[in-house]
C-alpha positions in Angstrom: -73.6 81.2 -73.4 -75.6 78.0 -74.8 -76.1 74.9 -73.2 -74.7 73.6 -76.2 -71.4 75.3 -75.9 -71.3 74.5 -71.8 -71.3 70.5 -72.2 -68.8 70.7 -75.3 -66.5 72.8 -73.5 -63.5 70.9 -72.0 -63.7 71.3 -67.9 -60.6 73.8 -66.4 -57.5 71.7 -65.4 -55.9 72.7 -62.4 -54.2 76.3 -61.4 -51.9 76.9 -61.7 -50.8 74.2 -64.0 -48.6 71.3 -63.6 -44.7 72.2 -64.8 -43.5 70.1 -67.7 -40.6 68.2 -65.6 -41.1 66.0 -62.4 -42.3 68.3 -59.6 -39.9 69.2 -56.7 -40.4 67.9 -53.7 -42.6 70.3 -51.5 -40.8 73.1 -50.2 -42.9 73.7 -47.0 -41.6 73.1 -43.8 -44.7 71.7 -42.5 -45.2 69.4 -45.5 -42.3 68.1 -44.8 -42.8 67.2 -41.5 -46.0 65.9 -41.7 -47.8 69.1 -40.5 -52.0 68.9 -41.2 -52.2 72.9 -41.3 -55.2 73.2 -38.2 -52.4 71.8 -36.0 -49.2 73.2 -37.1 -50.4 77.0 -37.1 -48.7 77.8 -39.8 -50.3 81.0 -41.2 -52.4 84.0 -40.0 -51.4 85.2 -36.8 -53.6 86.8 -34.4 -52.7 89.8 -32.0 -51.4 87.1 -30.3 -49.5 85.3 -32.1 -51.7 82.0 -32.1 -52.2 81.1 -35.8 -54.8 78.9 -37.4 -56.0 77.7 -40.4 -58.9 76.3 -42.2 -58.3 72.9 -43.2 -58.2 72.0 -46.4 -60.5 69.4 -48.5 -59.0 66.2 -49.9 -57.9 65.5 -52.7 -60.4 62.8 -53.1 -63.3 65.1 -51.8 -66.3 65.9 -54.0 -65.7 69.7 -55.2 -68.4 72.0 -57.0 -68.2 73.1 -60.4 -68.8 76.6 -60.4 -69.6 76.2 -64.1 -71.9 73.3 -64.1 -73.6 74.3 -60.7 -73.4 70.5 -60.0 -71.1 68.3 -57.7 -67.8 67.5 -60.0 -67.0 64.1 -60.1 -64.2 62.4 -58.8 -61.5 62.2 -61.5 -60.4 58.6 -62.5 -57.3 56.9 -61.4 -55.2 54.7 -63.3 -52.4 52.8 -61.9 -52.9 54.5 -58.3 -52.7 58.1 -59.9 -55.1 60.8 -61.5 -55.2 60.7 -65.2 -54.2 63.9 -66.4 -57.1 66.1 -67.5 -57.6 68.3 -70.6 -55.2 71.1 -71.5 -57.7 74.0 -70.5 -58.4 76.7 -73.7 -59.5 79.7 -71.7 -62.6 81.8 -73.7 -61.7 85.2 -74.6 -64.2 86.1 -71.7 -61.2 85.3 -69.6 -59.2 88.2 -70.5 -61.6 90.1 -67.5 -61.5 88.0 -64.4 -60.3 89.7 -61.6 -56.9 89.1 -60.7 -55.5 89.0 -56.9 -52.1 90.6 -56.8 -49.5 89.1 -53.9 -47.6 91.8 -51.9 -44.1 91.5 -51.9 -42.1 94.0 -51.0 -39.4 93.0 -53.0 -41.7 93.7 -56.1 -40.7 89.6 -57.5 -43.2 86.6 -58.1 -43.6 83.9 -55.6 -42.9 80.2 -56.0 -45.1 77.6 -56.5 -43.9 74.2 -56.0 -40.4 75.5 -56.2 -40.6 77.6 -59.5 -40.8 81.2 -59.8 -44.6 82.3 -60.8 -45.4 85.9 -61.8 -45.6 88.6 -59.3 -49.9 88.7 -60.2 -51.3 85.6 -59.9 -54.6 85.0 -61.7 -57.5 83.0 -59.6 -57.9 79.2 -59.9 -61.5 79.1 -61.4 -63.5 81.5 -64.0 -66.2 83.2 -62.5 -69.5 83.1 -64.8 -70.9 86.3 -65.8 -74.0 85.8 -64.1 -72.4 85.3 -60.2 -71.8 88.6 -58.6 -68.6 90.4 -58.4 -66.8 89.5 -55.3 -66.5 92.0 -52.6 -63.1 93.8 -52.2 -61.8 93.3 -48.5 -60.9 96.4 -46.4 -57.8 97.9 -46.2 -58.4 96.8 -42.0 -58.6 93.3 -43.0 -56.6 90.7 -42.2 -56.3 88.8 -45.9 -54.0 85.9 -46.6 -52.7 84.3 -49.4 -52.2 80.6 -49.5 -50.3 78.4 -51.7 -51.0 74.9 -53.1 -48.9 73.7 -50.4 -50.3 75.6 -47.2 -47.6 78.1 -46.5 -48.1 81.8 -46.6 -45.6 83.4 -48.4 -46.3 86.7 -47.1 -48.3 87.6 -44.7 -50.5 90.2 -45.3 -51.7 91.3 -41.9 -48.2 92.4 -41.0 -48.1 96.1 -40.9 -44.2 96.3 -42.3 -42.6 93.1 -43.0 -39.4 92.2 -42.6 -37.4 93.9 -45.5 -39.8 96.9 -45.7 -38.5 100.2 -45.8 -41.7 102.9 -45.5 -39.8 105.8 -45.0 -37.6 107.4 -42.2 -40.3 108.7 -40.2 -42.7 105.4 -40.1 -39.4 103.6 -39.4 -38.3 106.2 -36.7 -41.8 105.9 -35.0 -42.4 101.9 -35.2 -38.6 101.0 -33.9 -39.2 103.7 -31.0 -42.4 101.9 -30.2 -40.8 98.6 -30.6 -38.4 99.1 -27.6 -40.4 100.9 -25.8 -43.3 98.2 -25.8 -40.3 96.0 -24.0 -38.4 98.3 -21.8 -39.3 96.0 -19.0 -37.2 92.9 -20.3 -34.8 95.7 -21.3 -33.7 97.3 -17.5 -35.1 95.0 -15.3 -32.0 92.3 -14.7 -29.6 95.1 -14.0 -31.9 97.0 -11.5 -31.9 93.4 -9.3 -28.6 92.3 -9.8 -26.6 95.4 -9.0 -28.5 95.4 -5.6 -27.7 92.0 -4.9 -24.0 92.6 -5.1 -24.0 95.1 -2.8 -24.2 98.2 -5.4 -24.8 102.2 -4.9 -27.3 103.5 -6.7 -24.7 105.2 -8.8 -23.6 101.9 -9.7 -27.1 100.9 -10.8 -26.8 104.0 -13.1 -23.8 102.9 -14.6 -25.1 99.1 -15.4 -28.3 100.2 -16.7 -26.7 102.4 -19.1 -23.9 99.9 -19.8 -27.0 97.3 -20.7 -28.7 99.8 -23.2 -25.3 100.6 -24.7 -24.2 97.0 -25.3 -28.2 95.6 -26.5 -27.7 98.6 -29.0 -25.0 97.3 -30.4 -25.6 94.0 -30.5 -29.2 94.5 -32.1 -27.4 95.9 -35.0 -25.0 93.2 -35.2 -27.9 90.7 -35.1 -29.8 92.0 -37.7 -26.2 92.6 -40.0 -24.1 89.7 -39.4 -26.5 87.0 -37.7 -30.1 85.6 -38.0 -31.1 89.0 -39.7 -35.1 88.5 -38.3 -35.9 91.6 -36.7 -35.5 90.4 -33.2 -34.0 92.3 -29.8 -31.0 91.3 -28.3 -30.4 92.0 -24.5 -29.8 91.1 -21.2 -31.8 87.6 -20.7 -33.4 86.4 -17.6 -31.9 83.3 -18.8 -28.6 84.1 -16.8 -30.4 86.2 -13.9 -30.6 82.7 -11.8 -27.1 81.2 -12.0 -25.9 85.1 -11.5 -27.8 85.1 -8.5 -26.2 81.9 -7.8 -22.9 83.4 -8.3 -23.7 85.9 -6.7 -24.3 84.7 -3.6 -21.6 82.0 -3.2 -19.7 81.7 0.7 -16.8 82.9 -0.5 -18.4 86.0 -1.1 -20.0 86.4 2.1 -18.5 89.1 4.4 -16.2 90.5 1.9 -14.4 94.2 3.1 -14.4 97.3 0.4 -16.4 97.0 -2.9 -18.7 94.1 -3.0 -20.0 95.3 -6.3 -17.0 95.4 -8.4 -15.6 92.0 -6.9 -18.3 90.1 -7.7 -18.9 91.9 -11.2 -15.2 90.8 -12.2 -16.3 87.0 -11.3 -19.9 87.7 -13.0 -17.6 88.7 -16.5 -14.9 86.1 -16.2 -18.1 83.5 -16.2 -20.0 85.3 -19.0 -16.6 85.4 -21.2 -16.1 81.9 -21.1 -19.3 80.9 -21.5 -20.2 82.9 -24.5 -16.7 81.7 -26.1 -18.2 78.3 -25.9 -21.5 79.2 -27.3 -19.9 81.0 -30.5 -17.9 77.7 -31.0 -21.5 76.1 -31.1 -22.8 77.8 -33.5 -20.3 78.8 -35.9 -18.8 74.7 -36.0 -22.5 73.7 -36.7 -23.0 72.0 -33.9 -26.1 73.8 -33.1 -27.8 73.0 -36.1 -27.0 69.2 -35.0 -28.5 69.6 -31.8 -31.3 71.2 -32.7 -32.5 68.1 -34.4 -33.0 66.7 -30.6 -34.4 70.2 -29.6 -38.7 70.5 -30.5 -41.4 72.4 -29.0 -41.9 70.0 -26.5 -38.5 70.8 -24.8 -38.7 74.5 -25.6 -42.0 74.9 -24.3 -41.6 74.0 -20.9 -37.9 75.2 -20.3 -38.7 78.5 -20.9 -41.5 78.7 -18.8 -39.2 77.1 -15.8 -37.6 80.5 -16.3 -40.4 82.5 -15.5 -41.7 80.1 -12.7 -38.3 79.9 -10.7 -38.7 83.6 -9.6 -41.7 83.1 -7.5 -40.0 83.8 -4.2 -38.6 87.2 -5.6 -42.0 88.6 -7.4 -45.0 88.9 -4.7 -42.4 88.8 -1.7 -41.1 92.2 -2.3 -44.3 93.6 -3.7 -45.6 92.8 0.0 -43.2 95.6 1.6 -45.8 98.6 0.0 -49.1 96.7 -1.0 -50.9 99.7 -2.0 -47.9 100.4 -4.2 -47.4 97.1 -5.8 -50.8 95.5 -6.3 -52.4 98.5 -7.7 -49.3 98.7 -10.3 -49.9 94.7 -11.1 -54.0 95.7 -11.6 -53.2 98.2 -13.7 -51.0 96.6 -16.0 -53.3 93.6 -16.1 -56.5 96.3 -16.7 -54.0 98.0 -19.5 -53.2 94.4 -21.5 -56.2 92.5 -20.5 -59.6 94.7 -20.4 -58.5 97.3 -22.8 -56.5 95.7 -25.2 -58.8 96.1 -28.1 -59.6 99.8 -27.7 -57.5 101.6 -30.6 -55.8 105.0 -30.8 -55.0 106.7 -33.9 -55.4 102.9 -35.2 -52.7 101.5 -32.6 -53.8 99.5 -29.3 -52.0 102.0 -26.7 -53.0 100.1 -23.9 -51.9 96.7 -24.8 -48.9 97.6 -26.8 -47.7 100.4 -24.1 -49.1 98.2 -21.1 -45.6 98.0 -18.6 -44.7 101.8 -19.5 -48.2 103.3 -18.9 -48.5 100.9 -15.7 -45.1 102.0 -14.5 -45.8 105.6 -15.5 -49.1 105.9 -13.5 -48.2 104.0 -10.2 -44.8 106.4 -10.3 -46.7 109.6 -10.5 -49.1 108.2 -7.9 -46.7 107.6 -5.2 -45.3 110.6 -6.0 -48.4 112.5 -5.5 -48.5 110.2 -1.8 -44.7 110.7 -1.3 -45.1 114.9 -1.8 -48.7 114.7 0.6 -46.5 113.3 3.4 -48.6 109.9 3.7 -45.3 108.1 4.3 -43.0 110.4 6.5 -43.3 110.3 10.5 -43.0 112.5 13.2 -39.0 112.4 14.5 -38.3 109.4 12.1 -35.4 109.7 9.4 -35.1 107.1 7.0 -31.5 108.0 6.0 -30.4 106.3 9.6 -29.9 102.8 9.7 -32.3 100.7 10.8 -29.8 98.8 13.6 -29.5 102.6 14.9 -32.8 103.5 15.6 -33.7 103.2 18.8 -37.6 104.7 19.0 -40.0 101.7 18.5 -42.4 104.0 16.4 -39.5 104.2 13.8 -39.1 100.9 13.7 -42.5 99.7 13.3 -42.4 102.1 10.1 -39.0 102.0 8.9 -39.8 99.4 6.4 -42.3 101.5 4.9 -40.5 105.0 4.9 -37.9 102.6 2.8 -40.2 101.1 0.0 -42.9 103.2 -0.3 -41.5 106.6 -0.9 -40.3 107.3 -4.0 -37.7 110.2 -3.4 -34.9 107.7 -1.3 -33.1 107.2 -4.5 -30.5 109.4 -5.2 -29.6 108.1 -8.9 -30.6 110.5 -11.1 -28.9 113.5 -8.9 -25.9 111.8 -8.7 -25.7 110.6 -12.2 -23.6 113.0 -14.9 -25.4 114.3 -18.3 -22.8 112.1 -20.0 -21.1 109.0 -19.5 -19.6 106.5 -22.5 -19.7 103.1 -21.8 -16.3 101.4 -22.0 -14.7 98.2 -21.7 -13.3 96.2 -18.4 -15.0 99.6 -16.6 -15.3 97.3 -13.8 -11.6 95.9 -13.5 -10.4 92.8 -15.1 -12.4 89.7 -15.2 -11.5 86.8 -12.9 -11.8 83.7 -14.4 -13.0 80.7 -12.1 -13.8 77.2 -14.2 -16.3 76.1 -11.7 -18.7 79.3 -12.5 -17.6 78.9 -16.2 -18.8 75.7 -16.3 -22.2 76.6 -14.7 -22.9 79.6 -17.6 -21.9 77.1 -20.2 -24.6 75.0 -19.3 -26.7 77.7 -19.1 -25.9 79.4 -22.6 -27.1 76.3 -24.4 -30.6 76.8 -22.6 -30.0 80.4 -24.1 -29.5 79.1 -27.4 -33.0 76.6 -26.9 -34.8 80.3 -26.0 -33.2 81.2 -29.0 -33.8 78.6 -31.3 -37.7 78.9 -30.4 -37.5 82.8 -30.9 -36.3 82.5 -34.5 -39.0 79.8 -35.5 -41.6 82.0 -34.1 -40.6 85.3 -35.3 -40.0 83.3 -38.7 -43.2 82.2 -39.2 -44.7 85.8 -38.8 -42.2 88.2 -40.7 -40.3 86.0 -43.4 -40.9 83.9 -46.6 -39.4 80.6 -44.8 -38.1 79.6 -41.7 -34.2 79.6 -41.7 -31.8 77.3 -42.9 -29.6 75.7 -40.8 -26.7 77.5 -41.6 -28.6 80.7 -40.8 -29.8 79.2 -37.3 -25.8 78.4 -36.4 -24.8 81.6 -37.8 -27.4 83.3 -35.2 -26.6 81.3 -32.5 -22.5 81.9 -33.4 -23.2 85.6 -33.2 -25.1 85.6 -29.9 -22.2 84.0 -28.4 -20.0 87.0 -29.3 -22.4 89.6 -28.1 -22.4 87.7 -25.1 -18.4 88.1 -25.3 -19.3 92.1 -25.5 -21.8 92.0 -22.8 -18.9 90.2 -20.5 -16.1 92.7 -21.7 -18.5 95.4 -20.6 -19.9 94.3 -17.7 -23.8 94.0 -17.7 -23.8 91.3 -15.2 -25.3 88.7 -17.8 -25.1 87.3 -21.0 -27.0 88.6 -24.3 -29.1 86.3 -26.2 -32.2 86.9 -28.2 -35.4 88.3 -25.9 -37.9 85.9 -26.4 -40.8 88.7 -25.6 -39.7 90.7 -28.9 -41.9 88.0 -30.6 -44.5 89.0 -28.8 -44.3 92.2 -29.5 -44.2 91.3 -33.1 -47.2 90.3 -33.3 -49.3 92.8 -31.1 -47.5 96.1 -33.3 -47.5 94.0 -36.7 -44.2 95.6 -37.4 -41.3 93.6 -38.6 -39.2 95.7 -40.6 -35.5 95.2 -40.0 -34.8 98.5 -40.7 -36.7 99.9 -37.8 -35.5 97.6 -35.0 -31.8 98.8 -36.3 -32.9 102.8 -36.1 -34.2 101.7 -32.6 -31.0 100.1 -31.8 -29.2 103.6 -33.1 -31.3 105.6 -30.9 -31.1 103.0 -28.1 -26.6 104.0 -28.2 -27.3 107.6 -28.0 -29.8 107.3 -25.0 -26.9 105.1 -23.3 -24.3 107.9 -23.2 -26.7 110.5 -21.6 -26.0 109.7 -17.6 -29.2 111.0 -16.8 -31.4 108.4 -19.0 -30.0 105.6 -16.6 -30.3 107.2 -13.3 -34.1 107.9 -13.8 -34.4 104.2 -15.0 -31.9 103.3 -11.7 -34.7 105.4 -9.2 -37.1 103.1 -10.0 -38.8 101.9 -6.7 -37.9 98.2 -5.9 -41.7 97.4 -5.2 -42.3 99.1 -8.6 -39.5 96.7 -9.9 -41.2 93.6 -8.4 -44.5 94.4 -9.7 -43.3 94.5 -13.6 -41.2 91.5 -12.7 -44.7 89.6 -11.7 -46.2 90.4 -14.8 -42.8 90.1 -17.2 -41.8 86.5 -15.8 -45.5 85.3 -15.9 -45.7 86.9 -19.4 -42.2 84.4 -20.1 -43.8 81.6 -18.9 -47.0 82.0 -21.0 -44.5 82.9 -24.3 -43.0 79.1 -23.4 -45.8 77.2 -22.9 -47.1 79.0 -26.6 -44.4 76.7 -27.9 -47.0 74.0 -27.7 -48.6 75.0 -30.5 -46.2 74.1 -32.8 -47.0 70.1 -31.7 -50.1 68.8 -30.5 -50.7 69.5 -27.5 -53.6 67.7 -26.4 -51.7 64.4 -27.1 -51.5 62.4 -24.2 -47.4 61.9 -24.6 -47.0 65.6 -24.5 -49.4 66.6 -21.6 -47.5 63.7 -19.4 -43.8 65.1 -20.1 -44.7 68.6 -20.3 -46.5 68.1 -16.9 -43.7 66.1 -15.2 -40.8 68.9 -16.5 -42.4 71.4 -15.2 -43.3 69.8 -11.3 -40.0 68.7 -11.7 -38.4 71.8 -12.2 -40.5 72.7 -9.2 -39.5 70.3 -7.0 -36.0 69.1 -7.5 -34.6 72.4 -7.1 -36.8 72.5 -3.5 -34.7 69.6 -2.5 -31.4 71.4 -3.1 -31.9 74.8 -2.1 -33.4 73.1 1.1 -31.3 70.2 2.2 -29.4 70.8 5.3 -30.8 74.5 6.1 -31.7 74.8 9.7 -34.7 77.3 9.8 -33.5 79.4 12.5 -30.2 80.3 10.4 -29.3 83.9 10.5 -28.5 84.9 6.9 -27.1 88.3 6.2 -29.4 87.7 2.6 -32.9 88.9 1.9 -35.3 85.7 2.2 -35.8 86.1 -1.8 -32.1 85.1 -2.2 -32.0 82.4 0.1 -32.7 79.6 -2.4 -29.5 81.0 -4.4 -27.2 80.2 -1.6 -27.7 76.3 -2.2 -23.5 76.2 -3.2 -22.8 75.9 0.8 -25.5 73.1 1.9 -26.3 71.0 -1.2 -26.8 67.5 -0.8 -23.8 67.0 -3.1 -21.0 66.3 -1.3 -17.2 64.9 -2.6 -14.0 65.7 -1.9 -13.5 68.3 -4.6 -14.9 71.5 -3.9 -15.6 72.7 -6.6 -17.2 69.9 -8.3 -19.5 70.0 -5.3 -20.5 74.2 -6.1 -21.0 73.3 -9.6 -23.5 70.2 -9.2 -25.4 71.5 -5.8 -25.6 75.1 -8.2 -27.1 73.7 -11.6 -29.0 71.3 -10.0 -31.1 73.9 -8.4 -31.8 75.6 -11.2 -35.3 75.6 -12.2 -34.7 75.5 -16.0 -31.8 73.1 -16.1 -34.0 70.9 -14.8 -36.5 71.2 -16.6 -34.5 70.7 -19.7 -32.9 67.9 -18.8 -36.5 66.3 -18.2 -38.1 67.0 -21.3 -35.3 66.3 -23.3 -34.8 62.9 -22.3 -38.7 61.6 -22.5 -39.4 63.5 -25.6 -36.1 62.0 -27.4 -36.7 58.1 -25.9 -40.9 58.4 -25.5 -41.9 57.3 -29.4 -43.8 59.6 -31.1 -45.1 61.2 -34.7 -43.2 63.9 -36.2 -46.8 65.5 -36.3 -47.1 64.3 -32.5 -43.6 65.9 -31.2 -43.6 68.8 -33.5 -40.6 68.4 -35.1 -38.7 71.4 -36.3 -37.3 71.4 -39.9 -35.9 74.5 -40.9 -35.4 75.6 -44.5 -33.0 73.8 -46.8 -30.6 75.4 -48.5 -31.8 73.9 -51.9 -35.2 76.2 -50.8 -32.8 79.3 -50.8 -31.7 78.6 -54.2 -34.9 77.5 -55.7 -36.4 81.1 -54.0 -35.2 84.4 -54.3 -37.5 85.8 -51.6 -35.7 83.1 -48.7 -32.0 84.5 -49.8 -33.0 87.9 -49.8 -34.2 87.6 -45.9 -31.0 86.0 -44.7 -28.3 86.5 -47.2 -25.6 88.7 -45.1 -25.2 92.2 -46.8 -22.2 94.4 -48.4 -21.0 90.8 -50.1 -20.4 89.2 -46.7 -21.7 86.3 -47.3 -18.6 85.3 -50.0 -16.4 84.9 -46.4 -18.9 81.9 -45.7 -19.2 80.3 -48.8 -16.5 77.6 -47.8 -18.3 76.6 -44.5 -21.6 75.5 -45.9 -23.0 75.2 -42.3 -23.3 78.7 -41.7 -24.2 80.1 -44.8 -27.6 80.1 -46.4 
């Protein structure tokens, strides 16, 4: 090419061009709140989950011309705006650049500033013959494609996104792994729950079972009827606090016959209610309204006051059989820590399959110790009880004998090859409006947990965050699994499980379709008896040494929030800091006050702080009033919430600053196919919610 020919040719306008009408207004979320793309972390996502990007130049930056090989100048304004440039006239030499293809696994085009665009987009600037031929990235690459705007349509380093369906056996595998990566947030509120009523180990069977049958089923719901993101549901440790509360209230001290079943019927009478209230929430709209007042500032440190308020339960119990407990905790944290980057058959075993392996190893250790006789003693029998024995060597090891073998469980003997879970299999719900009242409370904290779950998971597996109607129809659904959970009795609510994010990210698998065959198989595993015993003979130390690493791995999930806002801003550090002592330290005061500390109490020391109903400092005439204020009040999250809802709605502060959430609008699910495709309902569904625009798309 001539020099001649270079300076007459017009200079390439911009790619891809400028439509012919007035341009919508930008579609992206984070535009639209102000985001700057460094702090919003709005595109590629790391192992996990943190997401960065480069930020972009100006508008009125000097840029290179690749043709030229010279700074391009600054284009003149006039009136405040650029002056339109030349209509480009491509050479035929155009006809072989290289062209950069999108995936989409829907096989359509992608938007650009609201308008369809071809599903091969060609790239912005001609390369001249002379520069080399760009490199082709590996297939083990993480690549992404960015838009004018800043938002990654899809993301590329995603393994199966969220509507991709690679074939029965690929599905079958991922959504087995998927469940089995969180099998601890799966099993682990039953297994201290039923013990805390007073349960068999049978009974423990039967709950754990129950849990698996009803998450099953409301997995599937989920991803049919609700948000439709790929994302767990199951027994939260949202509710395991206030159904500890519950659980142990006076009047349910001393009681004769069945503890368990008792104080089941009040757990599901409670649950009922409250998950009545919460599908009202969501399905009048009124969730979408409060999420408004609802940001990552409030998220973030309520859900880490869930994690944090079970200090007293974690190491405690693990003490009973140290070299049981702390070598299960070190080998989990060796598993997800040291050797999380060392790759299987191209899959990170140990940091994917950290809290099964762990649980696995430790098990077949103390087996090993159990079978050698390192815990059995000469004339000592741990099946008598321990106000019977009368030899002091007994004694001194009784406590041992009880928590470090691993053969005193009797569950998976006992338990039958088949049992179906059925409804009201514990009795019929009592209804009392003073623990009503306290899970009501509590299920809007659910629904933050949730809120933040599908902004996360959003962000990683689909084209846009959801609407608003799609966040209330999520929310409305939860409430009536919770409504199963409480007809079946699984001792707590169900809401979305905010580590399935996390394990989003880490397996890079977020089709739909295998999280529903996992939910399938999850159903069948329920109504073999023997599947819950073996999870039900799971040593309590063992239990308390996942718990250590599942509520700190909750915490750290909460406090990720932050990223979403800026987090070094003074504002934020100040009322994240003061929620969180808060939540501490308030809840002190009230499971404290009025205790004398020589007090017998027929309760383990880990549940004394959830007695608090009986000796709260509030005190009125009305009984119940006083069970329901001295019992929130000591929760750790309500706190907590209440805290960094007030300063972060009253404190001023940027939208940029407070990290605002604005989900899709439903104009963006008409203007793109690819946003009604992930949440439109199937099987024509949707046509029932046309007329209530607030949970639709």
């Amino acid at each position: 090419m001539s020099n001649s020919d270079h300076k007459t040719r017009p200079k390439p306008g911009p790619w891809p061009p400028a439509p012919e009408s007035s341009p919508l207004p930008p579609s992206t979320w984070a535009k639209r709140t102000g985001f700057r793309p460094k702090f919003s972390g709005e595109t590629n996502a790391s192992d996990s989950g943190q997401i960065s990007l480069h930020p972009r130049p100006k508008d009125n930056d000097v840029q290179p011309d690749l043709e030229a090989g010279r700074p391009r100048p600054t284009p003149p304004t006039v009136n405040g705006e650029t002056a339109p440039r030349p209509p480009r006239n491509p050479p035929a030499a155009d006809k072989e650049l290289p062209v950069k293809k999108r995936r989409d696994s829907d096989g359509g085009g992608k938007s650009v500033n609201g308008q369809a665009a071809a599903p091969t987009a060609l790239v912005a600037e001609p390369v001249p013959a002379s520069a080399p031929v760009p490199r082709r990235p590996a297939r083990n690459e993480e690549v992404v494609d960015v838009e004018d705007d800043g938002f990654v349509a899809r993301h590329a380093h995603m393994k199966y996104e969220l509507r991709d369906s690679p074939g029965l056996v690929p599905i079958g595998l991922y959504g087995f792994q998927h469940y089995l990566s969180i099998l601890g947030s799966l099993i682990l509120t039953p297994l201290v729950i039923v013990p805390a009523m007073g349960g068999t180990h049978e009974d423990t069977s039967n709950a754990v079972s129950t849990v698996l049958f009803v998450s099953g089923v409301t997995t599937l719901l989920h991803t049919s009827l609700g948000s439709r993101l790929p994302l767990i549901q199951g027994p939260s440790f949202v509710f395991l606090a206030p159904a500890l509360a519950i659980i142990n209230s006076p009047e349910f001290h001393g009681l004769n016959g069945n503890n368990f079943k008792h104080i089941m019927k009040e757990l599901q009478g409670a649950i009922i209610i409250a998950s009545a209230f919460q599908a009202i929430l969501g399905y009048s709209g009124l969730m979408s309204l409060i999420s408004r007042l609802i940001n990552p500032v409030v998220v973030a440190p309520t859900i880490a006051a869930v994690g944090l308020s079970f200090y007293s339960y974690g190491f405690p119990v693990v003490g009973k059989c140290l070299e049981i407990g702390v070598v299960q905790i070190l080998v989990v944290v060796i598993f997800s820590l040291y050797l999380r980057k060392i790759s299987v058959f191209g899959h990170r075993i140990f940091l994917i399959y950290a809290v099964p392996l762990g649980l696995a190893i430790t098990w077949a250790a103390a087996f090993l110790l159990t079978e050698a006789g390192a815990y059995s003693y000469k004339g000592c029998d741990i099946s008598v009880p321990a106000s019977n024995i009368i030899s002091e060597h007994c004694r001194k090891h009784i406590s041992r004998m009880k928590y470090c073998r691993v053969d005193t469980s009797h569950a998976l003997k006992s338990s039958p090859w088949f049992r179906f879970p059925y409804p009201l299999q514990w009795g019929t719900p009592v209804f009392h409006w003073k623990t009503a009242l306290v899970m009501c409370v509590v299920s809007i904290i659910a629904s933050v947990d949730s809120v933040g779950s599908y902004h996360a998971s959003s962000l990683l597996v689909a084209s846009r965050p959801p609407t608003p109607g799609v966040l209330s129809r999520g929310i409305g659904l939860e409430g009536l699994s919770s409504l199963l959970a409480g007809l079946w009795g699984t001792g707590t609510g169900s809401t979305t499980l905010t580590e399935n994010v996390h394990t989003i990210a880490v397996t890079k698998m977020g089709s739909r379709r295998a999280v529903e065959l996992g939910a399938c198989v999850l159903i069948v595993l329920s109504l073999v008896g023997k599947v819950g015993g073996f999870i039900a003979s799971i040593p309590e130390v063992m239990v308390a040494a996942l718990l250590c690493f599942m509520w700190a791995m909750l915490a750290a999930l909460g406090l990720s929030n932050l990223r979403y806002s800026e987090a070094g801003s003074s504002r934020n550090i100040i009322i994240v800091g003061l929620s969180l002592f808060f939540s501490l330290s308030v809840p002190a005061y009230f499971q404290q006050y009025g205790m004398s500390p020589n007090t017998n109490l027929s309760v383990p020391s880990y549940l004394v702080p959830y007695i608090v109903a009986s000796h709260g400092p509030f005190r009125s005439k009305n009984g119940g009033v006083n069970y329901f204020m001295n019992t929130l009040l000591s929760l750790h999250m309500v706190i907590a919430f209440l805290v960094a809802f007030v300063l972060d709605n009253t404190v001023p502060g940027s939208r940029q600053e407070r990290g605002v959430y604005v989900w899709s609008e439903p104009e963006t699910a008409r203007r793109e196919p690819a946003v009604a495709k992930d949440y439109e309902l199937p099987f024509r569904v949707g046509r029932l919610f046309r007329w209530v625009k607030w949970v639709g798309l």
